[in-house]
N, C-alpha and C positions, 0 to 999 in steps of 0.2 A: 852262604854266599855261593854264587853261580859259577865254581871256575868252568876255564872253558879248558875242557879235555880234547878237545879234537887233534883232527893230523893236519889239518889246512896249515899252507904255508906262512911265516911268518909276516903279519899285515906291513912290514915297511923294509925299502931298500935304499941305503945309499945309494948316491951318484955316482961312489968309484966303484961300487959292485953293477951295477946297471949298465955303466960304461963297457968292465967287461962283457959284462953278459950278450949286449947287440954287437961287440967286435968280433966276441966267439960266437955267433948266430949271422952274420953276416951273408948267410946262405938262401935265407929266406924262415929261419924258423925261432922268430924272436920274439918275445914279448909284443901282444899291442898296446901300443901307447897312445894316452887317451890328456889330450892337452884341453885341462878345465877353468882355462884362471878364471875368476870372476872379482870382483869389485861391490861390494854393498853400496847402491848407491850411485856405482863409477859407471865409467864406460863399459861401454859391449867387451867383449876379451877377444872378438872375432878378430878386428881389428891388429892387437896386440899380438897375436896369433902370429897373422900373416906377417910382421915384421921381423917374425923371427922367433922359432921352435924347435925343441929337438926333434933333428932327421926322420922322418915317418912319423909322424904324432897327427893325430887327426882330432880337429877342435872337437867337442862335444859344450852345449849352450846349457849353464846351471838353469837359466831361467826358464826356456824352453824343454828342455829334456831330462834335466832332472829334477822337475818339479812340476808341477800340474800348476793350473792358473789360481790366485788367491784368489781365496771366499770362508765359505765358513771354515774351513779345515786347515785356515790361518793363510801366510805370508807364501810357505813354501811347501803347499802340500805337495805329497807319494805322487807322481805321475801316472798316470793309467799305465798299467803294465805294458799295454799292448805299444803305447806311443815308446815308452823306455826300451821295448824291445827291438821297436823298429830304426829306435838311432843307436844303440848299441851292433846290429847287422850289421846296419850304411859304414859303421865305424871299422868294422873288418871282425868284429869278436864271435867267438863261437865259443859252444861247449866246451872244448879240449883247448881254448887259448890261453898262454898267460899273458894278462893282462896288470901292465903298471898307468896309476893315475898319476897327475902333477897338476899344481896350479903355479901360481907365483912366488910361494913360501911362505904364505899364510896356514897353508895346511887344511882349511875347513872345505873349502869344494872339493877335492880331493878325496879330503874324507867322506862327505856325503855322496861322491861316486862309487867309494869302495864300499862303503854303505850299502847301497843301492844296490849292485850285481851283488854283494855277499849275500842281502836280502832276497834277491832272486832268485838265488841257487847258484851263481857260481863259487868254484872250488878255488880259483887263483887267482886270486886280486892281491895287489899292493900299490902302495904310497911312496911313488920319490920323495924321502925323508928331505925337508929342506924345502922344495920345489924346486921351481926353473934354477931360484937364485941360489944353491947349493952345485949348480951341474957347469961344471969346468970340461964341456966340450963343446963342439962346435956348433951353431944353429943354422939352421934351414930355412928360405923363405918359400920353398917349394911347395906344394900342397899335395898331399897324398890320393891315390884314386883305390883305396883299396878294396879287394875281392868281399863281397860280400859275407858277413861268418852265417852263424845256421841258430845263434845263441837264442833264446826262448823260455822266458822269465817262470818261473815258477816261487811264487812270492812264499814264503816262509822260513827262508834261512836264516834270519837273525830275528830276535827278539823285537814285539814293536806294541808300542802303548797308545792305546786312546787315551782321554781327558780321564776316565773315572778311574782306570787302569792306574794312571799317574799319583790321582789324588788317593786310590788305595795303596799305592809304595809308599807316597810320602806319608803316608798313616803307620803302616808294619811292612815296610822293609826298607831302603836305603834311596831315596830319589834328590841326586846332583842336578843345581843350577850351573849351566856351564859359563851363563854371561858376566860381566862383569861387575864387581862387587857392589859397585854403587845403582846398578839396576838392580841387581838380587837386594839391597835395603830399600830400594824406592824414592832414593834420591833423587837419579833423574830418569827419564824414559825419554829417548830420544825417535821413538820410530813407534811404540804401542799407545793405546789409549788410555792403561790404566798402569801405573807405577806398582810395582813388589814383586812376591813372588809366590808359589802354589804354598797354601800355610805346611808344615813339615819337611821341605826342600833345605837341603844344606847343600850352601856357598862351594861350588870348585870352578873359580875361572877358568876358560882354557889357558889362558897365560900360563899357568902353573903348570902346563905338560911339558914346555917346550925350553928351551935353555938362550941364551940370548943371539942366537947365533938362528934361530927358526927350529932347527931337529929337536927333535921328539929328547925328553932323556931318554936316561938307557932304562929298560927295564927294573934292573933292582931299586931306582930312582923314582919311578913311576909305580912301584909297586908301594915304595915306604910313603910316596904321598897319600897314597889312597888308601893305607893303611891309619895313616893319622885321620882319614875324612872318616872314619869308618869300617869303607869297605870291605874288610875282613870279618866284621862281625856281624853284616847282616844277611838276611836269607836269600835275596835277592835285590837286585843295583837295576835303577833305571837313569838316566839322562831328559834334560829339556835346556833349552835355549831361548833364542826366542820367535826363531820359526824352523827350527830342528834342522842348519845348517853346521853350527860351532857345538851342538852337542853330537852330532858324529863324528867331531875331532876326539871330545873325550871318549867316547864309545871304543875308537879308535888307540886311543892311551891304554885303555882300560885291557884289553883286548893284548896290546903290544906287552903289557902287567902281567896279563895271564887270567884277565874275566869277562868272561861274557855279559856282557848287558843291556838292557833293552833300550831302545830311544823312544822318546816320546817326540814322533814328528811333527804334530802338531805344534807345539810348544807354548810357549805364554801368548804366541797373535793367535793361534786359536782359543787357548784357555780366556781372555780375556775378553772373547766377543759374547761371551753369554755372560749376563751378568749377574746370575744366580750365583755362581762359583767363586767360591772366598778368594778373598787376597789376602796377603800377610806384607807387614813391611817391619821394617828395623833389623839389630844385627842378629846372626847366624844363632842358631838354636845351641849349636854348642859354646 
């Protein structure tokens, strides 16, 4: 298994630690907050934004900026570096910033932000544990004009998998489905063209990171789930979903656990546009 030994800070912050944090930063040297709600499906988050966000937070668009246009590389492919760097600047982030993500409290845009810059290279990223709807202070309908940062993507910081990458984990080492049960058996597929899932893939919704309340569990909690999935026993943990949105949530769990692992961003809307590539359907291997 891949733990992750690093010193990076811890990937998630409550909202009463976050609170203090911009009261004591009140000077100008706070966290940038990077407001990502999105909607599968739904409306724009621009919108939603403007009615009302925590105080400096500057929208960033999942569909536009953290993701490249769908094709073959699926629903939500890696955005060209250069585009993700250039709205991560406009957003105020630099090298030396710390930067916290939030969406609405679903957790997965979020995560695919922190994702994203950790992929990058940056060193301080976190997740308002909860999102918006954990944050018991005041909101803003103000819109930020903030100073340009100097940030500048350098892609390789987290672990990331192509299609054969994938189907070689799910062979000899450990690759999580993060969607939900009844798409990982093939019951239904509400959005792909082909129902199941990559053959070797064992079942972990993201549901099962989070507690009824949105937050993440605690770590020892998150550690013994992914202990019963496996994770402990195998050489290395990859992630897929199904356009490599909800499996950065887990990526994100896994991580908050104490392991590093790779995502497969593509995910099942890329895997399922070539049709040579197996499918599997029924219940979970174990």
């Amino acid at each position: 298994m891949n733990r992750n030994t690093s010193t990076d800070s811890h990937p998630l912050v409550s909202a009463e630690d976050l609170a203090a944090e911009l009261a004591a930063s009140s000077g100008g040297a706070g966290p940038v907050l990077l407001d990502v709600r999105y909607e599968m499906g739904g409306p724009p988050g621009r919108p939603t934004y403007e009615e009302g966000h925590i105080p400096g937070a500057v929208y960033v668009d999942l569909d536009t900026e953290l993701a490249g246009p769908p094709g073959d590389g699926g629903r939500h492919p890696l955005p060209d570096p250069d585009v993700f760097g250039a709205a991560m600047r406009a957003a105020g982030v630099s090298s030396g910033s710390r930067v916290v993500v939030y969406d609405g409290g679903q957790g997965w845009a979020s995560a695919r932000a922190w994702w994203l810059l950790r992929w990058a290279g940056h060193p301080d990223v976190r997740v308002l544990d909860g999102g918006l709807a954990a944050w018991r202070g005041a909101l803003s309908t103000a819109v930020p004009e903030p100073v340009p940062g100097d940030f500048a993507p350098v892609p390789g910081g987290m672990p990331l998998l192509d299609a054969d990458g994938a189907a070689a984990l799910a062979r000899d080492g450990l690759l999580l489905d993060a969607r939900a049960g009844e798409r990982y058996r093939g019951e239904v597929e509400p959005i792909d063209p082909v129902a199941g899932h990559i053959p070797g893939a064992v079942s972990a919704p993201t549901a099962g990171n989070v507690a009824g309340d949105g937050r993440f569990l605690a770590p020892e909690a998150l550690a013994a789930r992914f202990k019963r999935l496996g994770v402990w026993d195998a050489p290395e943990v990859g992630v897929y979903c199904g356009s490599g949105v909800s499996a950065a949530h887990e990526v994100l769990a896994l991580e908050a656990a104490g392991v590093r692992a790779a995502l497969y961003a593509g995910s099942w809307s890329e895997w399922t546009r070539d049709p040579s590539r197996p499918v599997a359907t029924g219940p979970d291997r174990g």
